[in-house]
C-alpha positions in Angstrom: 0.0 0.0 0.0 2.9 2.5 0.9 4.7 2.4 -2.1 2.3 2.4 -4.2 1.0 5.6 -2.3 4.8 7.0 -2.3 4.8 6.4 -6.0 2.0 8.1 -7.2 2.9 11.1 -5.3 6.2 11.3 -6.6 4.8 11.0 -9.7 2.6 14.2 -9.3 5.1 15.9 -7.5 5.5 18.4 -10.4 9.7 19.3 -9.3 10.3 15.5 -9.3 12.5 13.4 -11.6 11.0 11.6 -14.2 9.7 8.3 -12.9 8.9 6.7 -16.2 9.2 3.0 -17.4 10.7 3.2 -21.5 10.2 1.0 -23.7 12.6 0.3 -26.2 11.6 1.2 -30.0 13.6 1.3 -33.0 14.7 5.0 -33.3 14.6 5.8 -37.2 18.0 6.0 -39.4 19.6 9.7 -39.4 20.0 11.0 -42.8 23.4 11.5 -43.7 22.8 15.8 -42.9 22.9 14.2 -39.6 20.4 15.8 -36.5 19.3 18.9 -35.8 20.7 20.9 -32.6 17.7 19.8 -30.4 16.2 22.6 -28.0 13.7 23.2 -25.8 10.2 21.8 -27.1 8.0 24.3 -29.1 10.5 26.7 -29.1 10.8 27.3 -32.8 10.1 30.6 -34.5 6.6 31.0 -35.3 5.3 33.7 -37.8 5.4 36.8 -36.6 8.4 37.0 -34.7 11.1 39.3 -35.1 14.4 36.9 -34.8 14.9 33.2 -34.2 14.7 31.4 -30.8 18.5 31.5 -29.7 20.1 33.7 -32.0 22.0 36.9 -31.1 19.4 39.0 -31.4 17.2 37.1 -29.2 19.5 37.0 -26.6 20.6 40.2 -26.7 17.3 41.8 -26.2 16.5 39.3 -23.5 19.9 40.9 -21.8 18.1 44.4 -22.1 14.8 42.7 -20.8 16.5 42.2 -17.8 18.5 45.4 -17.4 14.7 46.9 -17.5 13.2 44.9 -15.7 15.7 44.6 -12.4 17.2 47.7 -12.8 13.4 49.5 -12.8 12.2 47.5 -10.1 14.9 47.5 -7.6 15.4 51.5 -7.7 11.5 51.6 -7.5 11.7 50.2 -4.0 14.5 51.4 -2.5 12.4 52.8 0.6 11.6 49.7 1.8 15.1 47.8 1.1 16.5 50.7 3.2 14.2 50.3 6.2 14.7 46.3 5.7 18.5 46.7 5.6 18.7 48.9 8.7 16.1 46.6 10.5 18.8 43.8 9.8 22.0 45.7 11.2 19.9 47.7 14.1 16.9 46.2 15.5 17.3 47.9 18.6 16.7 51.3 16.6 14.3 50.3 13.8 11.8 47.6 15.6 9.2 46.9 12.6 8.6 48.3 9.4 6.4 51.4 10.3 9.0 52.6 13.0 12.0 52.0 10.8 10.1 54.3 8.0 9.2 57.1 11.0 12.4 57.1 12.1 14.3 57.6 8.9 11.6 60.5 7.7 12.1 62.1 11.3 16.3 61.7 10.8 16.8 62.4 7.0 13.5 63.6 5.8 11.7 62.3 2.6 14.9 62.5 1.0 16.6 60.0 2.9 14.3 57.4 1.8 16.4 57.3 -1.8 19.7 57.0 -0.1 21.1 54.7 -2.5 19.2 54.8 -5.2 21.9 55.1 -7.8 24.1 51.9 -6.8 20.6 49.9 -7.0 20.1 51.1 -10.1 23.3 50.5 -11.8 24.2 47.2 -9.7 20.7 45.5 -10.1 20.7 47.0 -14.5 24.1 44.8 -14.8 22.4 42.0 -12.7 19.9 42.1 -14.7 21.5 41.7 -17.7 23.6 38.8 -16.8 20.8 36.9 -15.2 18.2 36.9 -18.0 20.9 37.1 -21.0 22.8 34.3 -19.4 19.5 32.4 -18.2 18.5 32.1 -21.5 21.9 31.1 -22.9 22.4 28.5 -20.3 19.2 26.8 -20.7 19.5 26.8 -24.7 23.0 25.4 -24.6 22.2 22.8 -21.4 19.3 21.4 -23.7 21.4 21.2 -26.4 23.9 19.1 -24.6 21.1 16.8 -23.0 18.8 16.4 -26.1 15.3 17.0 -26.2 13.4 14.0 -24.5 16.0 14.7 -21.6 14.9 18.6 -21.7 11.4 17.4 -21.2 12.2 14.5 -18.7 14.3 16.8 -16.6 13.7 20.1 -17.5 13.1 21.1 -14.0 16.9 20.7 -13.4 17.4 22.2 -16.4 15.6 25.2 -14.9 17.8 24.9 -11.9 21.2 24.7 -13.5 20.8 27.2 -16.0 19.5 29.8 -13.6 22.3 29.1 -11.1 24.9 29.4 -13.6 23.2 32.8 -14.7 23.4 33.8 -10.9 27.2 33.1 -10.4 28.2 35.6 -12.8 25.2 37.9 -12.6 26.0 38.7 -8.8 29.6 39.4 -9.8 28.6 42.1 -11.8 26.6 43.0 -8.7 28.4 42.9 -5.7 30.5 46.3 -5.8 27.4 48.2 -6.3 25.6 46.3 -3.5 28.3 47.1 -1.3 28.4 50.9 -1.9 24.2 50.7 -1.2 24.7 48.7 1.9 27.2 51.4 2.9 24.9 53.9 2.1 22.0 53.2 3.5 23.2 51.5 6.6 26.3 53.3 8.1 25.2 57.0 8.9 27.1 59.8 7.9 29.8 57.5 6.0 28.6 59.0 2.4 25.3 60.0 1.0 26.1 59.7 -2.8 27.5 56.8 -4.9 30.3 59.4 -5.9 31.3 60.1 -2.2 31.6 56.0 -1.1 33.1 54.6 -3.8 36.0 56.6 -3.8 36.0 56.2 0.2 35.9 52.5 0.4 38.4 52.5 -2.1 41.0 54.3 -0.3 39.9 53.1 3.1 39.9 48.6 2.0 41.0 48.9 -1.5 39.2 46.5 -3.9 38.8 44.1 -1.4 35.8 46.3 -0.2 33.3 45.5 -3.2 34.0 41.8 -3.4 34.3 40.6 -0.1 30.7 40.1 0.6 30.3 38.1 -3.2 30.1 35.0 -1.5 27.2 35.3 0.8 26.2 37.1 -2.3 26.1 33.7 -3.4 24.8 32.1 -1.0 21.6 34.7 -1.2 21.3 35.1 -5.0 21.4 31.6 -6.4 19.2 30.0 -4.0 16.5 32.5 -4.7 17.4 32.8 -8.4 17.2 29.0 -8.7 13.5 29.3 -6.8 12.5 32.4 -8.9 13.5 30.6 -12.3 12.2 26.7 -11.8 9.5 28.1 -9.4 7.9 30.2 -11.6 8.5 27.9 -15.6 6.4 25.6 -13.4 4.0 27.7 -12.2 2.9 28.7 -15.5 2.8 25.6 -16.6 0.5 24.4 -14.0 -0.9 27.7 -14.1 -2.1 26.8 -17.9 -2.7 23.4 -17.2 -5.3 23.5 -14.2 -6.3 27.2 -13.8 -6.5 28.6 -17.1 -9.8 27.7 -18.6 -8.5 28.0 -21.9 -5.2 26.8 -24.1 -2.4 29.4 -23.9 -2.5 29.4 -27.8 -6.2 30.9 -27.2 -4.9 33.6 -24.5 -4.4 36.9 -25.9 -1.4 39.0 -25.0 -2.6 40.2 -21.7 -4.1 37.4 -20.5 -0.9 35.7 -20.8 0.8 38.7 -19.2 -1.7 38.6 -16.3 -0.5 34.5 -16.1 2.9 36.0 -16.1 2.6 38.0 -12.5 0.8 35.8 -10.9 3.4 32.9 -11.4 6.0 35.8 -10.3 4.4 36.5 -7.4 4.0 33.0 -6.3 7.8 32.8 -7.3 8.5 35.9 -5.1 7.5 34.5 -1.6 9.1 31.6 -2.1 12.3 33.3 -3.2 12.1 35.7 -0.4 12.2 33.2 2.4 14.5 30.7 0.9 17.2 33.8 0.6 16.7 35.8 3.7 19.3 34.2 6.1 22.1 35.4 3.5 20.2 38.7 2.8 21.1 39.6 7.0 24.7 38.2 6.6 25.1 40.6 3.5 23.7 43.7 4.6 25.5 43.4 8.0 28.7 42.2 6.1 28.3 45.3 3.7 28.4 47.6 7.0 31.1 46.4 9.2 34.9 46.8 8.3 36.9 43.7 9.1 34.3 41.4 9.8 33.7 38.1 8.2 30.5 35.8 7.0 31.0 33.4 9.5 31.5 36.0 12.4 28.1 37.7 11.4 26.7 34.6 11.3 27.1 33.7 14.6 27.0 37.6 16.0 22.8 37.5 14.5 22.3 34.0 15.8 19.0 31.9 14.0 16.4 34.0 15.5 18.5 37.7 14.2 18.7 36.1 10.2 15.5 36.0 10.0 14.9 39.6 11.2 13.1 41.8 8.2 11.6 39.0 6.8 7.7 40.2 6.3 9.4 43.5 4.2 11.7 41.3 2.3 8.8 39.2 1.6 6.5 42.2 0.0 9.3 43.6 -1.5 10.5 40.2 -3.1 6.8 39.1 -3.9 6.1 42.6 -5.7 9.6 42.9 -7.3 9.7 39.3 -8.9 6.0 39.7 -10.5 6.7 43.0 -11.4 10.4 42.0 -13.0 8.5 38.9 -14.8 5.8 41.1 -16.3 8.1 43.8 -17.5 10.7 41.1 -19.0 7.5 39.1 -20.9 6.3 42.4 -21.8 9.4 43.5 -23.5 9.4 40.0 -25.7 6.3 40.7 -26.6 6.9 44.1 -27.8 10.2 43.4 -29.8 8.2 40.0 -31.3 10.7 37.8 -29.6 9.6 33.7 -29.4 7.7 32.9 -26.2 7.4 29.4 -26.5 4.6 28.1 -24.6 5.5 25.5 -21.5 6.7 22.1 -22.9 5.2 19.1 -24.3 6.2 15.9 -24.7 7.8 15.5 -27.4 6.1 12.5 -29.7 9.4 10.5 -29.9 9.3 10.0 -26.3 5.2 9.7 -26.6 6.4 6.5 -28.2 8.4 5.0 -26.0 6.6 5.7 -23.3 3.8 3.7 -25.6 1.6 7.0 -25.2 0.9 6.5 -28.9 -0.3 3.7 -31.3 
């Protein structure tokens, strides 16, 4: 009884590895050409699209997709990331949300609310770039490698990979602007404009001072990259497959863009909580000179990592539906493919003796 109760919920466990039974069927002669590059299902160019799935073009447009839609986003709400940063490095001082924005209007005044603004906007327009560009990229180029029935079997992996691989070099790009926001915003007095703490930390830690919080960087940003990326393919996907009433081919434009925040604001919540711990160790990290990940770590203790968590989480909800819906937007205004979520493609249909 167990397993067989084990089994079937594996099997509709929709992040689960393929639990399938092939059977072996004569696979038809190549033709001397030889195969095709084999890519994500239903990804191929239909009419009316400006450039091919994959090319150049497509993914450099996807790269300024996500300078618009991070970049946008993150500057957009930089009143509550400052309130949630200074609620992670002084809780005795900013106790909840409301008193953290009461305080900073009564210290700085309305204009202290955008203290930082530029860094955001110029870190999170690179991180952008690198983590849709290189999302798309990775995931083109990681099908390839695996072929197509594997892209279907384990295309939540696939998710997973390619959006982590995105994220390593995407929070590279990052990092010295998050530390010169961190600084910012947390520290007061230190500087008030990107031109004033760059130079600063420069002369005070040399180089050292934008790279040494990276790798909790890390340890925030591919975790919730990871969740934001697989989370949300396989929302819409089940989004379309159970709450849709209607095929996505029969969805106009904005109805799939409305599809498109909601499965980023599902995405969001989960990203938010799966990333927090690290978001505390960075933002204290960012503020104190000398200090390391592992000393911060232990200084906020598990109750203090989780500290800011209910802003992080409407922040994070909002910013990832918001960043989904400007990026789909943006394909659909330059034409770029949107292939619809993946079938199964009919070779595998066959061995799977889903066809006669």
């Amino acid at each position: 009884m167990y397993p067989t109760a084990l089994t079937q919920l594996a099997r509709a466990n929709p992040f689960s590895a393929p639990l399938f039974s092939l059977q072996q069927v004569e696979e038809p002669k190549q033709t001397p050409a030889g195969p095709s590059p084999r890519r994500l299902a239903a990804a191929a160019t239909t009419e009316g699209d400006s450039c091919e799935f994959g090319s150049q073009k497509y993914l450099i447009l996807c790269g300024f997709g996500g300078i618009l839609s991070c970049g946008t986003t993150h500057t957009a709400v930089v009143p509550l990331d400052l309130v949630k940063c200074r609620l992670q490095v002084d809780p005795d001082k900013f106790k909840s949300i409301g008193n953290g924005f009461r305080v900073t209007l009564r210290e700085d005044g309305v204009r202290g609310l955008a203290k930082g603004w530029a860094p955001t906007f110029i870190g999170y327009s690179m991180q952008g770039l690198c983590k849709f560009g290189f999302y798309e990229a990775f995931k083109i180029f990681y099908s390839d490698l695996i072929g197509e029935e594997n892209t279907y079997l384990w295309r939540t992996s696939l998710y997973l990979v390619a959006s982590a691989s995105a994220e390593f070099f995407a929070d590279i790009a990052l990092a010295p602007m998050e530390a010169c926001k961190v600084r910012i915003q947390t520290k007061p007095g230190y500087a008030n404009t990107l031109r004033e703490c760059a130079p600063k930390m420069y002369a005070e830690e040399g180089i050292w001072a934008f790279y040494k919080g990276v790798v909790p960087l890390w340890m925030r940003q591919i975790p919730y990259t990871m969740m934001k990326f697989a989370c949300f393919e396989r929302t819409v996907e089940l989004l379309y497959k159970y709450a849709v009433p209607k095929p996505r081919s029969e969805c106009s434009k904005a109805e799939q863009l409305v599809v498109t925040f909601v499965a980023g604001y599902i995405a969001g919540v989960f990203c938010a909580i799966v990333s927090h711990p690290a978001d505390s160790v960075v933002s204290v990290l960012n503020k104190e000179s000398g200090s390391t990940a592992l000393q911060v770590l232990k200084k906020l203790g598990p109750r203090g990592v989780w500290k800011g968590l209910v802003a992080r989480i409407i922040m994070i909800g909002t910013l990832t539906a918001l960043q989904w819906f400007i990026y789909d937007s943006v394909k659909v205004y330059f034409r770029l493919p949107r292939p619809p979520p993946p079938e199964m493609p009919e070779s595998l249909k066959k061995k799977l003796g889903l066809t006669e």
